[in-house]
N, C-alpha and C positions, 0 to 999 in steps of 0.2 A: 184240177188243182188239189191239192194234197192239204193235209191239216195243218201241219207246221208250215206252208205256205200259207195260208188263208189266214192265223196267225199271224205272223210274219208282216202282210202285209196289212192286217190292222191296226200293227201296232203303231201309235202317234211317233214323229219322227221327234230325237230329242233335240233340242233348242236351247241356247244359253239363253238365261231370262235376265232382265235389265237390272235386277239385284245383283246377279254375280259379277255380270258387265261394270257394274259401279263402284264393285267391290276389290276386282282386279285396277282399275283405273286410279280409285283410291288409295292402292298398297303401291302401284306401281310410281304415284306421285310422290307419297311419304318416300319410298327408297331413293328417289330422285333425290327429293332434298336434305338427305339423310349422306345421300354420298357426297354433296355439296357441300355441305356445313364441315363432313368430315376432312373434303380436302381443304374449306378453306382455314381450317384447323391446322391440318398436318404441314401442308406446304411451303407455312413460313418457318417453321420448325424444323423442319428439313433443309430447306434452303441457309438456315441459319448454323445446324449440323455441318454441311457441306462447306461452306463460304468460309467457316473458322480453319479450315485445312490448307486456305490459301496464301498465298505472299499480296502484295500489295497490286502488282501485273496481273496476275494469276486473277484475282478478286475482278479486275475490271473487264481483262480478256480473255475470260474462258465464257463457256456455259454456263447458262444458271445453276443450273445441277449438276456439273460436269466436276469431279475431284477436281481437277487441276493437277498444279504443279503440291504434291503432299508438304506442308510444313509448320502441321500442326505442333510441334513442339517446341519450334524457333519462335513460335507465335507466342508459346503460352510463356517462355523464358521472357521473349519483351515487355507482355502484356506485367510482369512480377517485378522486373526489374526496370519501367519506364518510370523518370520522376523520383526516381528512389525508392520504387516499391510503394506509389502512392494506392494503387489499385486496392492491396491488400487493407491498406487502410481505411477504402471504403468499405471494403466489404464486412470488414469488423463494424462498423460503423452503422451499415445496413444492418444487419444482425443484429445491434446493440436495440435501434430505434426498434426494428418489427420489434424482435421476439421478446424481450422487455416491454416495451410500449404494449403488443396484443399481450401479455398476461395480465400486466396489471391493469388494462382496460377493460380486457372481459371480465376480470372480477369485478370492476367497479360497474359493469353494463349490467351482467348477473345481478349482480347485490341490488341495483335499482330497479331492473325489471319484476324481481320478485316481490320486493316492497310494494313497486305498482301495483302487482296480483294479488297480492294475500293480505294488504293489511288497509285499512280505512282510515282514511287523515282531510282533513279539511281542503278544498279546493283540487283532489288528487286527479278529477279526470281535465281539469285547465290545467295544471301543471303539465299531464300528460300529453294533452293537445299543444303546448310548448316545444315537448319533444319533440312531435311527428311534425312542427314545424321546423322541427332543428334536422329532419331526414329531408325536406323539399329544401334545402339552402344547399348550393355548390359550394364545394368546399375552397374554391377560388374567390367563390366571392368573398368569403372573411381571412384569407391570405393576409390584406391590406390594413383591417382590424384587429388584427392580431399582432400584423408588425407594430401598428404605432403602441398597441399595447406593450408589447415587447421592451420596446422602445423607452418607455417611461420607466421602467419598473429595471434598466439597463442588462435588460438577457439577450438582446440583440448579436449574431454572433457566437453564441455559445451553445452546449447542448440541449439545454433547456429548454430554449425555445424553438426548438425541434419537436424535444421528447414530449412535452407536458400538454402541447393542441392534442396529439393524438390520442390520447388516453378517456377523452371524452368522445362518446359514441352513439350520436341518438339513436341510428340505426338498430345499433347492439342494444339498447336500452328496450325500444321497441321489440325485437327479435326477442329479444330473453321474457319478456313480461308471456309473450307467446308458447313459449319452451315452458315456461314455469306454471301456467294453467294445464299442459297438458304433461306434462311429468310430474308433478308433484299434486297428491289428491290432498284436500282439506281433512278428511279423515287422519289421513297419517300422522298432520301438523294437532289434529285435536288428540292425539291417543299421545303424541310426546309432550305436550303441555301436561295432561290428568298424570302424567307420568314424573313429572315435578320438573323438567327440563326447562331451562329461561329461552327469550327467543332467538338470541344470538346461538345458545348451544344446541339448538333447533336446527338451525338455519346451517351450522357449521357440520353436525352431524349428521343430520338426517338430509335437508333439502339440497346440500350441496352437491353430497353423494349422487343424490336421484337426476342432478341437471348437469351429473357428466357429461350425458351425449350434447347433451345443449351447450352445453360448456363450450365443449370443443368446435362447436358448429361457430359459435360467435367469436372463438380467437381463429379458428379461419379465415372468417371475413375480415377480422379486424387484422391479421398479418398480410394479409392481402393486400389490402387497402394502404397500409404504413409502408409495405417494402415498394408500393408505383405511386408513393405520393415523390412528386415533384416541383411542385409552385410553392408550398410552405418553405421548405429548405432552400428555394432561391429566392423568395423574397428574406430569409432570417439568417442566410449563411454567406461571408465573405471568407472565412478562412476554410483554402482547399481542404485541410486534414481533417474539417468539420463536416465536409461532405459525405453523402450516403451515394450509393452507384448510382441513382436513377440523374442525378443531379453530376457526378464526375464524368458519366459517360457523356455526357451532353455537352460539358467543355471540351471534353476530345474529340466528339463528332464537329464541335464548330473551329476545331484548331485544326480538323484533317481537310479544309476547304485552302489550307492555304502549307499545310504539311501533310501528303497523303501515304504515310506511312504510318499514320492514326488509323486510319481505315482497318484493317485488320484486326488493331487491339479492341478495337469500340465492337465489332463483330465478334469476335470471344470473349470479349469482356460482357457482351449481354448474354453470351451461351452462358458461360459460369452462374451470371445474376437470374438465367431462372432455377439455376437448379434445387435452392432450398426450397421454393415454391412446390414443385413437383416432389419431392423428397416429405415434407408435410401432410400434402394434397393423397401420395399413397401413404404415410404410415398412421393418421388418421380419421382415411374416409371411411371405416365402418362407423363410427362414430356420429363420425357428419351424415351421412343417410340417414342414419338413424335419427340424428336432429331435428334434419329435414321435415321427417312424417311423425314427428311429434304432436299429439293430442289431432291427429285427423282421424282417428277410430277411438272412438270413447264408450 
């Protein structure tokens, strides 16, 4: 027997060892539930893509995913011109409540988050445990409290009492107190004070700047949350033109059980109602990432 035989056969035969075993089993599961989540993400989205191209036949007897019969654009004329063009007036309507409602809520979420974090006032951490009892309350359960309040004060019906429940944000209030310990250092706030600056002009100049990313992080959530609220606006809203989409579409989905020529509008009519979402969602996610991992490396 030869040297690089003798070699050869000393050498230990190689073996996966039960790390690697663990470690493939482990990545092969993440990818599992990774394609998972993905489809059960993409699939209604797709199917909802699809389904907008259809007639009302077409919708019930084709394919799930199958085109159909194409008439996507007879859809979208209906979907504009059913009711009188009431559609568009939700959707002005949606738009008013979010993107108004999330500004001037995140300022107001902002402004008391920060308060919480950087300044010292009697009773501030029971106040704050108020809060975070104002984040564990569903928002349906004060629906009912808010109408009769509504009710008294006579906003019942009107924009108002629509607009002015969402503007307050425990969540936000919480989230921002979070964003503003770790974006904004105490140093900075002590060098613009010696600097003769008052704390409003503080606050306006300096801290506001710094809790951009944050900023944006909490009128995301807050436009979120206002454009798929639905039980405020049907317990406070009787007149249709007061409606916002989440609450219109829902009358046309209950009018197509007995007219199903709804069916297709309520189907493109919820294509169109994500789109400002997604439209937000990319033109300020650098932003919101950024918000995200705010003060977790200090």
């Amino acid at each position: 027997m030869t040297t690089n035989q003798l070699t050869t056969a000393n050498r230990p035969i190689a073996t996966s060892s039960p790390r690697n075993t663990s470690k493939l089993t482990s990545r092969a599961v993440a990818n599992t539930v990774i394609v998972l989540a993905a489809l059960y993400t993409v699939l209604p989205g797709l199917w909802l893509l699809l389904a907008s191209t259809k007639n009302a036949d077409a919708l019930f007897g084709s394919d799930i995913l199958s085109l159909g019969n194409f008439s996507l654009w007879h859809n979208l004329t209906d979907l504009f011109t059913m009711e009188d063009g009431v559609y568009g007036r939700w959707y002005l309507n949606s738009l008013l409540y979010a993107v108004l409602g999330a500004l001037i809520g995140s300022l107001i979420s902002v402004a008391a988050g920060y308060a919480f974090d950087k300044y010292e006032f009697p009773h501030k951490e029971k106040m704050f445990g108020l809060v975070l009892t104002g984040v564990m309350v569903p928002p349906t359960v004060l629906a009912l409290p808010l109408y009769l309040v509504a009710s008294d004060i006579g906003l019942v019906n009107t924009f108002w009492a629509v607009f002015i429940p969402v503007l307050f944000n425990p969540f936000g209030v919480y989230l921002a107190r979070l964003l503003s310990s770790g974006y904004v250092p105490n140093e900075v706030l002590e060098a613009s004070r010696v600097d003769g600056a008052g704390e409003l002009q503080t606050y306006v100049r300096v801290s506001l700047r710094m809790l951009g990313p944050g900023f944006v992080t909490v009128f995301l959530f807050q436009l979120t949350a206002i454009w798929n609220n639905f039980f405020l606006p049907m317990a406070m809203l009787s007149n249709q033109h007061l409606y916002p989409l989440s609450l219109g579409l829902y009358t046309w989905n209950s009018s197509a059980t007995v007219s199903p020529e709804y069916y297709p509008l309520v189907v493109i009519g919820s294509l169109l109602a994500i789109v400002p979402l997604i439209v937000a969602f990319l033109t300020l996610q650098r932003y919101w990432k950024s918000g995200l991992t705010a003060g977790s490396v200090k």
